[in-house]
C-alpha positions as CSV (number, residue, x, y, z in Angstrom):
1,X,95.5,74.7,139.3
2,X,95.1,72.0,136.8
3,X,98.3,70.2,136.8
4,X,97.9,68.7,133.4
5,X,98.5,72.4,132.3
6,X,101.8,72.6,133.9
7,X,104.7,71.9,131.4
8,X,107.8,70.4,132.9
9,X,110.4,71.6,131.1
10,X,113.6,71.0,132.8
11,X,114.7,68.3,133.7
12,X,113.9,67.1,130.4
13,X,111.6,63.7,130.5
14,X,113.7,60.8,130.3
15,X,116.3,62.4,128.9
16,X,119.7,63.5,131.0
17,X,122.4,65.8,130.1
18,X,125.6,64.2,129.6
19,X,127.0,67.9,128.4
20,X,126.2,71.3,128.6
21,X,124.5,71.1,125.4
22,X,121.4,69.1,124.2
23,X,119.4,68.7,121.7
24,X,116.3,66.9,121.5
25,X,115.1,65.8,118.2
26,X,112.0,63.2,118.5
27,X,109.3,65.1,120.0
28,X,108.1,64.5,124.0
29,X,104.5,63.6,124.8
30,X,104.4,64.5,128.6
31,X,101.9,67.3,128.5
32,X,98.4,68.3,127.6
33,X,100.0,71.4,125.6
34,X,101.9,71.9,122.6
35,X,105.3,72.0,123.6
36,X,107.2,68.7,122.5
37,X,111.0,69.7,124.4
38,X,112.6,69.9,120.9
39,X,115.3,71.9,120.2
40,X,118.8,72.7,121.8
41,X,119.0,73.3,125.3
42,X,122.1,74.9,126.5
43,X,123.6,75.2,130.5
44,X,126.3,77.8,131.6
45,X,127.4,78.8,135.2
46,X,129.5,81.0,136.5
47,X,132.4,78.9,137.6
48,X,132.5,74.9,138.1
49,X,135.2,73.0,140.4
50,X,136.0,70.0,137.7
51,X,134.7,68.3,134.7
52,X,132.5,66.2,137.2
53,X,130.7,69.0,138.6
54,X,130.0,70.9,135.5
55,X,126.2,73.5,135.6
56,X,124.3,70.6,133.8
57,X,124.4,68.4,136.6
58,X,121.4,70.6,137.9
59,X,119.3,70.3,135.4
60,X,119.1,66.1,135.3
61,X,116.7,63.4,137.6
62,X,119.9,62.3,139.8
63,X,120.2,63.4,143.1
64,X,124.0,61.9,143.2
65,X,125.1,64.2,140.9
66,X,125.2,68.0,141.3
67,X,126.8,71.2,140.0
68,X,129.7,72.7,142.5
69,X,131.1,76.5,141.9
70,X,134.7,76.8,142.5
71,X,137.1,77.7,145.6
72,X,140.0,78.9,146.9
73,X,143.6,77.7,144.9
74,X,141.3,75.8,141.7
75,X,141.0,77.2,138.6
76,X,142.3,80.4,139.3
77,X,140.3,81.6,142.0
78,X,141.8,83.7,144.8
79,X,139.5,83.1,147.6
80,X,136.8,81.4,148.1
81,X,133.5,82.4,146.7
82,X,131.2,82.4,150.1
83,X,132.9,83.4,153.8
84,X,132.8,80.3,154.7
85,X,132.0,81.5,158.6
86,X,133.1,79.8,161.3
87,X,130.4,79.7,163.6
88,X,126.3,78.1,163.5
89,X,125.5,82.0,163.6
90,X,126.4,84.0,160.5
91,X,125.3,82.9,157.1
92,X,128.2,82.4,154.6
93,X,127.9,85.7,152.3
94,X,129.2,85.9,148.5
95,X,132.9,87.9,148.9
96,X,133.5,87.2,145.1
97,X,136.5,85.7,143.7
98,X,135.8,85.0,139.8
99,X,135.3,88.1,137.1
100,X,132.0,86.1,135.7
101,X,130.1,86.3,139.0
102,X,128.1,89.9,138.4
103,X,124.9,90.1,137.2
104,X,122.4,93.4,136.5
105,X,119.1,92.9,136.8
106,X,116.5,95.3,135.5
107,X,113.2,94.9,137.0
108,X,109.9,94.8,135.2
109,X,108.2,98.5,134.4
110,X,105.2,97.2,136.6
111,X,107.8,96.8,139.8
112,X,110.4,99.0,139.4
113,X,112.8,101.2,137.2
114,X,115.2,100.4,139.4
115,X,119.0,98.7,138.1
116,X,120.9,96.6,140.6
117,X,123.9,94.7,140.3
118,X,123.5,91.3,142.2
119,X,126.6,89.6,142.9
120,X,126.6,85.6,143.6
121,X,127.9,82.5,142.1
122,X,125.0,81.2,138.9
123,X,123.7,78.5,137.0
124,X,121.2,79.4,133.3
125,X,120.0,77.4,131.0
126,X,119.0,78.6,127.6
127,X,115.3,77.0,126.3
128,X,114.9,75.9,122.7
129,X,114.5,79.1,120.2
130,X,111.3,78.1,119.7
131,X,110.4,78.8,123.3
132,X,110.3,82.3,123.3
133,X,107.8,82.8,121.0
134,X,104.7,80.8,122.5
135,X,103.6,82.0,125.6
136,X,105.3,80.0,128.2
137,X,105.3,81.4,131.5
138,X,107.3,80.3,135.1
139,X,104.6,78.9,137.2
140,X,107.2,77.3,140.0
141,X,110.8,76.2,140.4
142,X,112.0,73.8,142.8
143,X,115.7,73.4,144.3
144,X,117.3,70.4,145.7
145,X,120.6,70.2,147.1
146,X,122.9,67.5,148.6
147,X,122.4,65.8,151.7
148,X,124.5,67.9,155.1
149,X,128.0,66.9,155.6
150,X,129.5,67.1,159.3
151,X,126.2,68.9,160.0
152,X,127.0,72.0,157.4
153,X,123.6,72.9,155.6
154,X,123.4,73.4,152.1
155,X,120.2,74.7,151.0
156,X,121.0,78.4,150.0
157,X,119.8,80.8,152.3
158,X,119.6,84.1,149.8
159,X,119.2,83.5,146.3
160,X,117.4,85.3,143.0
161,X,116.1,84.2,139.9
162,X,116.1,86.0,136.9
163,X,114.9,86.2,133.2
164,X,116.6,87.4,130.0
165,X,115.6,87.3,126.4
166,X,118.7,87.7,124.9
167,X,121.3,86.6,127.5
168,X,122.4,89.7,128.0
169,X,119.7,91.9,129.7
170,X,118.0,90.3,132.9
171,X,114.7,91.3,134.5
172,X,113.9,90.1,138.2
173,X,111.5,86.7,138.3
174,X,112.2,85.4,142.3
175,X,113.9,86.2,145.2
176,X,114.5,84.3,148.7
177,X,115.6,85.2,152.1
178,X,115.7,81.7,154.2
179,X,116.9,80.6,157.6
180,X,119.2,77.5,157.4
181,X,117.1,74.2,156.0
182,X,118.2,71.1,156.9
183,X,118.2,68.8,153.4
184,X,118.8,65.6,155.4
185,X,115.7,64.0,154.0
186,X,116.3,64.5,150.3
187,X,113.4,66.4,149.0
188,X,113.0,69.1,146.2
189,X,111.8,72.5,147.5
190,X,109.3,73.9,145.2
191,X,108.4,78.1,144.8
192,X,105.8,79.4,143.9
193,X,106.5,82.2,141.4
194,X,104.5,85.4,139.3
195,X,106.1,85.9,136.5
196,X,104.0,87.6,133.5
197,X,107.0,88.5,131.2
198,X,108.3,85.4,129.0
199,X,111.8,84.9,128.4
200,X,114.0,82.0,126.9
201,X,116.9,82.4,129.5
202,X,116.7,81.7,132.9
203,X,119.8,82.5,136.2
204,X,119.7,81.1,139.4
205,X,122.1,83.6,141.6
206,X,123.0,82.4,144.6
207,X,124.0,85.3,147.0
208,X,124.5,83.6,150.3
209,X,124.9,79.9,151.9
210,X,124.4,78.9,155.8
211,X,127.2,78.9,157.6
212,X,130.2,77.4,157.5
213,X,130.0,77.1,153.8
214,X,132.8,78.1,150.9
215,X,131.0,76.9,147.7
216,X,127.4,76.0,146.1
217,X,126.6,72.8,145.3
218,X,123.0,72.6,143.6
219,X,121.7,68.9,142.7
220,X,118.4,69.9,141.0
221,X,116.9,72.9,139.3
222,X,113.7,72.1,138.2
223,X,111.7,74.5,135.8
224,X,107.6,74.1,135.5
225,X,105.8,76.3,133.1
226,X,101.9,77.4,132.3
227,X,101.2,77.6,128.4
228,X,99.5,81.3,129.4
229,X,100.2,84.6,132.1
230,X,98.0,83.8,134.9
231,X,98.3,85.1,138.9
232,X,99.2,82.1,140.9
233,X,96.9,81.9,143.6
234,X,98.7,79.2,145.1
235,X,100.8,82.3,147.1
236,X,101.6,80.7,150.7
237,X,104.1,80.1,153.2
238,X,104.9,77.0,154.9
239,X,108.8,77.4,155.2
240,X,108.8,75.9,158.9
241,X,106.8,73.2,158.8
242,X,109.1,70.3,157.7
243,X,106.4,67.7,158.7
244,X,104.9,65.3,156.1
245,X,103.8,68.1,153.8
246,X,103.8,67.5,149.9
247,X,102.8,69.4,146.9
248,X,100.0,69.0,146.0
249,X,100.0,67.3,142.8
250,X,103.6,65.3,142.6
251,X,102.3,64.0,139.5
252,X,104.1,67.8,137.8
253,X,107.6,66.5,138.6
254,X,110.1,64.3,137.3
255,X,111.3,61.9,139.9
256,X,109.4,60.3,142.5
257,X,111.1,62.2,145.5
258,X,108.6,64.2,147.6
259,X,108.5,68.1,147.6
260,X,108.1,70.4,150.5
261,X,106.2,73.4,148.8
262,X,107.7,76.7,150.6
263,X,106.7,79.8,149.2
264,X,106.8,83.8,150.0
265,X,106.2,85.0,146.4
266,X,103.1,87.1,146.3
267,X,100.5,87.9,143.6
268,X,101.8,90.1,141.0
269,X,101.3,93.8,141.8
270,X,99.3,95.6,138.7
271,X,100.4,98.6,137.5
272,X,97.5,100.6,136.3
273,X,95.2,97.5,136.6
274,X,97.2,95.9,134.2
275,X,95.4,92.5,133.1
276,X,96.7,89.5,133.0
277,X,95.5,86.6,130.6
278,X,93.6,84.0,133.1
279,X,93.0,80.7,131.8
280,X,89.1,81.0,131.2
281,X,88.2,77.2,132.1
282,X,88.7,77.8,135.6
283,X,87.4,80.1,138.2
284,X,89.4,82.3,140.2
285,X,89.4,83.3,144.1
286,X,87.5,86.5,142.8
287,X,85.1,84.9,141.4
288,X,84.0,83.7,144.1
289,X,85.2,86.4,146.9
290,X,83.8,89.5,145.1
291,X,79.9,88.3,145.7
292,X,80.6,87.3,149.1
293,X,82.6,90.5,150.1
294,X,79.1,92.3,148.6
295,X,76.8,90.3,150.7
296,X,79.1,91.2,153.6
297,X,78.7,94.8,153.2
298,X,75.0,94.3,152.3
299,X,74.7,92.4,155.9
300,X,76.5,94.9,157.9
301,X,74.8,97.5,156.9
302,X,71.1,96.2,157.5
303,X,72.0,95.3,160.8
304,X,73.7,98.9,161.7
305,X,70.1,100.3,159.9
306,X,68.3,98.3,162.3
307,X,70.4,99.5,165.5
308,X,69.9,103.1,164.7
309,X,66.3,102.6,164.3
310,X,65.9,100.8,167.1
């Protein structure tokens, strides 16, 4: 993938939310397409602890600053939003506590007609108006959270993201099922992600933290964008190997902290060979597999001629 095709879209070049509500006027030159970041951006979450750990926290370049759900005895709450286990065992699951923390996701025709109602503590953020109607598409998201404290991870271990066009109706994007990560070296985690449906809303729903956690804290959500619907080939899985690996191409992101890519989003799944725009400058894995695979065939079967022959 050609990075200068990726769009970086949030966090916003050199610009930092200092509310829940931008606007940017004066276009941005960061990228080979058309899209200049103007408009109004706005953040929501589902809950927020104080006026210093409000949703758009997430969506700057600071890693000292973050967005934190609330808890037990603040701002109404009742309990607190995650189990907050006691143990290095069980993972903290979502008990719910605020009315603002369901969301119902319809998936895509080409997945599912299925309806479910995912419960978990979010943070959106509503593109420009504008966005919706080029053809933008999620390429990859990454996820940064704060450093441990007194050895409590947390990096979400179950979380979903999810699209909407309206604000209202939500289609699934992403979804993760993690052990425990340990975020003591402060690097972005990038997914991979299929998405070929546009939308101007995006949710991150965070269902479940390690354990011995009560709340979600998220430092980062990064959004990165392809200016057409395309497979990503870039499908793989490197979730336990915390050496020295980076993306491939840092240059797409907006800080200089190094990313570990994890990933276990596959290929979109067709429905009736549905097809997908591909961007026709480069060559795809098919390309290039389909004559091979022939050749193979072509191969095997001379030799098995020969055999029976002989």
């Amino acid at each position: 993938m050609n990075s200068k095709n990726i769009i970086k879209v949030v966090p916003i070049t050199n610009n930092n939310f200092t509310s829940n509500e931008i606007t940017i006027k004066t276009p941005i030159n960061d990228n080979d397409s058309n899209f200049s970041h103007t408009g109004n951006y706005k953040v929501t979450s589902s809950s927020y602890s104080n006026n210093d750990t409000q949703a758009y926290n997430a969506f700057n370049s600071l890693s000292n600053r973050y967005w934190q759900c609330n808890y037990n005895g603040n701002n109404g709450y009742s309990k607190d939003p995650y189990t907050n286990s006691q143990n290095n065992i069980i993972n903290s699951s979502f008990q719910g506590s605020g009315d603002n923390t369901t969301t119902k996701i319809e998936y895509p025709a080409m997945f599912s007609s299925e309806v479910q109602y995912i419960k978990g503590e979010w943070i959106q953020i509503q593109l420009p108006d504008d966005f919706i109607k080029e053809d933008y598409y999620l390429y990859n998201y990454s996820i940064l959270t704060p450093k441990p404290s007194d050895k409590i991870k947390t990096f979400p271990t179950r979380f979903m993201v999810v699209g909407s066009t309206d604000g209202t109706k939500w289609e699934y994007i992403d979804q993760q099922n993690l052990e425990p990560i340990d975020t003591t070296v402060q690097r972005p985690i990038v997914f991979n992600v299929n998405s070929p449906n546009k939308y101007s809303y995006y949710r991150l729903i965070i269902i479940e933290m390690p354990p011995k956690n009560r709340v979600v804290r998220i430092s980062q959500w990064s959004l990165n964008f392809l200016p057409y619907s395309t497979i990503n080939i870039e499908a793989y899985s490197n979730l336990y190997d915390q050496t020295n690996h980076t993306c491939s191409d840092n240059s797409i992101f907006n800080n200089n902290l190094k990313y570990l890519s994890y990933n276990r989003s596959n290929p979109v799944k067709k429905k009736e060979d549905v097809n997908l725009s591909i961007d026709k400058n480069e060559t795809t894995n098919n390309d290039v597999l389909l004559p091979i695979f022939c050749l193979s065939i072509l191969a095997i079967s001379i030799i098995f001629y020969n055999k029976k022959n002989n």
